[in-house]
N, C-alpha and C positions, 0 to 999 in steps of 0.2 A: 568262752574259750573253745574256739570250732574248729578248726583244720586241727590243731593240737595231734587231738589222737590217730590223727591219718598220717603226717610226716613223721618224717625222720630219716635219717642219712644213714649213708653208705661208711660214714666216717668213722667206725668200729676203728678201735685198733687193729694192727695189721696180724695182733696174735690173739684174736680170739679165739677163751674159751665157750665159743658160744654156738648153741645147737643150731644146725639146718636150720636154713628160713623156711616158711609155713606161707603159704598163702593165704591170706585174707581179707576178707570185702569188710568195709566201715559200717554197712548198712548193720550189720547184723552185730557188730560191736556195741557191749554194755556204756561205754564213752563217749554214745555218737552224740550226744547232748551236746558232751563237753568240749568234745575236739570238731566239733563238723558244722557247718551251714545248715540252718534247717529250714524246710520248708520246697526242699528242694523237688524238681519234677522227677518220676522214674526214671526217663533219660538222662537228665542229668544224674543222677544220685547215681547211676551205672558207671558213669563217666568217670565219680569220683572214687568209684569204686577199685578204678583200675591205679588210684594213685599208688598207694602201700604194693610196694616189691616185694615184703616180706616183715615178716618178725624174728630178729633175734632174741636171745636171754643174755643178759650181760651180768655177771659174781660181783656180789660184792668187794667193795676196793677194787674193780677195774674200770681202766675209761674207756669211757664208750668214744669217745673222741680226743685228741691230745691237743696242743697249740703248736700250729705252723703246720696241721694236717691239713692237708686239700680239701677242699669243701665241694661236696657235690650231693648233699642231700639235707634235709630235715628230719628230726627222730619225733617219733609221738610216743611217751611216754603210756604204755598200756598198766605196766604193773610197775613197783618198787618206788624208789625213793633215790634222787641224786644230787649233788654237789657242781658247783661251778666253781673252779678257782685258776687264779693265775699268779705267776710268780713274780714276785718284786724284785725290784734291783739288786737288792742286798740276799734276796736266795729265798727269803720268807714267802710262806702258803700265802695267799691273801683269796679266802673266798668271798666270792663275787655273789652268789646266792644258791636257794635250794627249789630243788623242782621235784613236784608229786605227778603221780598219774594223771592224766587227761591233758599237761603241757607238754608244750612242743621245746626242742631246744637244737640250736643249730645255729640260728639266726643271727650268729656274732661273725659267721664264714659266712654271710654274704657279700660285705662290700671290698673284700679284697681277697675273696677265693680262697680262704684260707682261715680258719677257726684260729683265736685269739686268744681261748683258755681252754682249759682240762673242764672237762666234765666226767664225774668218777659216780660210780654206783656206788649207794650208802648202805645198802641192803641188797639183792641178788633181784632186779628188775629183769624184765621184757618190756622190750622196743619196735613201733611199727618203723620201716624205712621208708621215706616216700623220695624218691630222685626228684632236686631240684628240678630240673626242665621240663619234668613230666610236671611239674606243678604251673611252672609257668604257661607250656603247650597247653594245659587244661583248663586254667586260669583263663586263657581268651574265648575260653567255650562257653565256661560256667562264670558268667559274671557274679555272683555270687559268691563261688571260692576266691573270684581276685580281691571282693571288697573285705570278704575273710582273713584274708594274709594281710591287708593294712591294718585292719583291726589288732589282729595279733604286735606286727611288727609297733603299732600304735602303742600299743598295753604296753610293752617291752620300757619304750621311752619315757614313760609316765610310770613305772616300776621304780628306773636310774634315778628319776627324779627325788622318787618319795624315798630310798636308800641316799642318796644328798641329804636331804633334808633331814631324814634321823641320825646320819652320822656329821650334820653341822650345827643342828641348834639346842638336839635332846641330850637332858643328862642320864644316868647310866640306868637308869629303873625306869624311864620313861622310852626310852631304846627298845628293853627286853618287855616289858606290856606291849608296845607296838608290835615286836616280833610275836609275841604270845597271842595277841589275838588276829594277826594276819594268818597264823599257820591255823587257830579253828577255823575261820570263816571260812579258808582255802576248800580243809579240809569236808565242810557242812557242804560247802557247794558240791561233795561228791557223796553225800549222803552219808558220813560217818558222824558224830556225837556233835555238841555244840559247844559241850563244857571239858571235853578229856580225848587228851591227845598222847603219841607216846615219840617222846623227841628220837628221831632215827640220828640225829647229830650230838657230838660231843659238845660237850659245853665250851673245848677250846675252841671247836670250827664253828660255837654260834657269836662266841666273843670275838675272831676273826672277821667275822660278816658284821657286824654291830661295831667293830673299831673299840673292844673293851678287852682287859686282859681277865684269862682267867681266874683271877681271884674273884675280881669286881662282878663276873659274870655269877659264879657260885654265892657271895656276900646277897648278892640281889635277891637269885632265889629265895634264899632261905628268909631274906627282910620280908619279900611277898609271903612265904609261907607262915613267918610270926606274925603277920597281919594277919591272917585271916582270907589274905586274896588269892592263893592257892594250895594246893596238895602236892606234896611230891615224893613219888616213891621209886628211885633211880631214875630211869628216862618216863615212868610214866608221871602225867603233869596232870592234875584236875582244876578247871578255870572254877572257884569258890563263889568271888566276885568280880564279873566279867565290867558291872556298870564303875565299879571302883578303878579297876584296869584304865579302862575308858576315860574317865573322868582325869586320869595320871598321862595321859598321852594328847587328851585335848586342852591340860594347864600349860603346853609349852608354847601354844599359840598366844597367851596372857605374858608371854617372859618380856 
């Protein structure tokens, strides 16, 4: 996940409560792992240095972007916790998914200028911005950052796919293990615990994103938790048995 922590748009809402932007180089960012190219030369690494315009803070429950806002940048998630969702015909939330530190999100206003869901702060984040064009103009310098944004934009497509897939063929405990161990691994990749995570989403907006109602979403837990396969103490979650998990989310390919 490389550019990640270097983008991010301009596409605040137009009433941010949100502090002065700050200027900052990637180089010297704790993320550049996760969000950047590596390997890169001091020239270039300079170059990419100039992407990030700034950093905002965005409060909890605000969006950092709304649907039908202009698109004209990518956000690199530095700190917090966020939500994607979009509205259904009939008026209902429908979240679309969650994003942690070191991802990028924006990338749904590229192909028609124009951002196609809300994305809303779950927790009270900081976001790098980096202007789309500054990325493209940089992109033909540093071949490296262009084959980084396909990569990214690549992930993104092969993400959609694997949300199809758990919300067409898995049943309701085999859904929520998938999300349970996508959000540790997520979270390992950024150097946090392997086995204990603490859900920043309600259990209605993880039932949302999983296509389950909230009863079925709570019923689950608590089946995992009389099994044996996890720990739950409000939002904080402990993975018990993670290969159990596993084992529940690779019998749907046996169905």
């Amino acid at each position: 996940m490389t550019i990640k922590a270097i983008m991010h748009t301009q596409h605040l809402t137009p009433t941010p409560q949100i502090k002065d932007t700050i200027k900052v180089a990637c180089s010297n960012c704790n993320l550049r792992e996760l969000c950047m190219p590596m390997g890169l030369s001091q020239d270039d690494m300079l170059k990419v240095d100039g992407l990030v315009a700034s950093r905002r803070s965005v409060k909890r429950g605000q969006a950092l972007f709304q649907t039908g806002e202009k698109f004209n940048a990518l956000f690199a998630i530095r700190t917090g916790f966020f939500k994607t969702a979009v509205t259904t015909p009939d008026g209902r939330d429908q979240v679309t998914g969650f994003q942690m530190a070191g991802e990028i999100m924006g990338l749904d206003g590229i192909v028609n200028e124009r951002h196609s869901c809300d994305a809303i702060a779950l927790e009270d984040a900081e976001v790098c911005i980096m202007p789309f064009d500054r990325i493209e103009e940089i992109s033909r310098e540093v071949g490296a950052l262009q084959h980084h944004v396909h990569k990214i934009m690549s992930r993104e497509i092969v993400r959609e796919h694997g949300v199809m897939l758990l919300l067409g063929s898995m049943r309701a405990d085999e859904r929520l293990a998938a999300f349970l161990l996508n959000l540790v691994q997520r979270l390992q990749a950024r150097g946090f615990s392997s086995s204990a995570l603490i859900l920043r989403m309600t259990r209605e907006e993880i039932g949302s994103y999983l296509g389950m109602k909230l009863e079925t979403v709570s019923r689950t837990f608590s089946k995992f938790a009389d099994e044996g396969l996890i720990e739950v103490h409000q939002r904080q979650v402990s993975i018990l048995n993670a290969e159990a998990l596993k084992r529940l989310v690779n019998a749907q390919a046996c169905h």
